[in-house]
N, C-alpha and C positions, 0 to 999 in steps of 0.2 A: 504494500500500500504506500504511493509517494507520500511523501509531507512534502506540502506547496506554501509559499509564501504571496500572498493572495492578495493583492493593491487594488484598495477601493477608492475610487472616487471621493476628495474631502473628507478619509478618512486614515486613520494610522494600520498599517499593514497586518492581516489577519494570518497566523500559520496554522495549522489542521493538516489531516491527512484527508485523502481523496480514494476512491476505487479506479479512476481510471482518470486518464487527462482528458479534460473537455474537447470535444469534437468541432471543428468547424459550425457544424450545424444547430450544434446544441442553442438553447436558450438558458437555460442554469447550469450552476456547478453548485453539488453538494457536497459539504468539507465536516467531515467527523472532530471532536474533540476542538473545537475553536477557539484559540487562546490568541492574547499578545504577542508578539516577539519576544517578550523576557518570558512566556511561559504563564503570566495571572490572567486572571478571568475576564472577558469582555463584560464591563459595565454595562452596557443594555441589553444582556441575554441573562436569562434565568438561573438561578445556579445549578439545575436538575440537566439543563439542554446538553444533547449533547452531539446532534447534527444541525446544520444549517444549511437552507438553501436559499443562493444567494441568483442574481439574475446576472446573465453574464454582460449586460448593457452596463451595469457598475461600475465593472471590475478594468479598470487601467492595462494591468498584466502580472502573468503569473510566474513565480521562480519555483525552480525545480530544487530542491534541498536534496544531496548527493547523502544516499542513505548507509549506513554499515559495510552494505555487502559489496560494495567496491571499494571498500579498505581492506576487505579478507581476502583479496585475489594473489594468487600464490604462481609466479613465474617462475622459469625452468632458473633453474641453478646449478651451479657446474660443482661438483664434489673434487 
């Protein structure tokens, strides 16, 4: 599952994770666990929420946060 860093329109950057990256075509993106950049909770959402759907007209654009598992890649090495 990415974590996306999520630029709205007149407002401070949202990061969550995603199931799939928005398509072309789509009109929303929905982002699981949606927090600040430092990780605390977005003041106008509920403290129980814990996906959002957001419209993709909002959204400025999106980064892609490079996850784990392209830190654990294990190239040939010579003994």
């Amino acid at each position: 599952m990415p974590t996306v860093l999520i630029h709205i329109s007149n407002e401070d950057p949202i990061m969550g994770e995603v199931l799939s990256l928005p398509e072309t075509t789509d009109q929303t993106i929905k982002v699981k666990n949606p927090r600040r950049r430092d990780g605390k909770d977005l003041h106008y959402l509920q403290a129980n929420v814990t996906e959002v759907i957001w419209p993709i007209a909002r959204v400025s654009f999106i980064e892609i946060i490079p996850g784990d598992q392209e830190d654990q890649i294990i190239g040939f090495v010579r003994e």
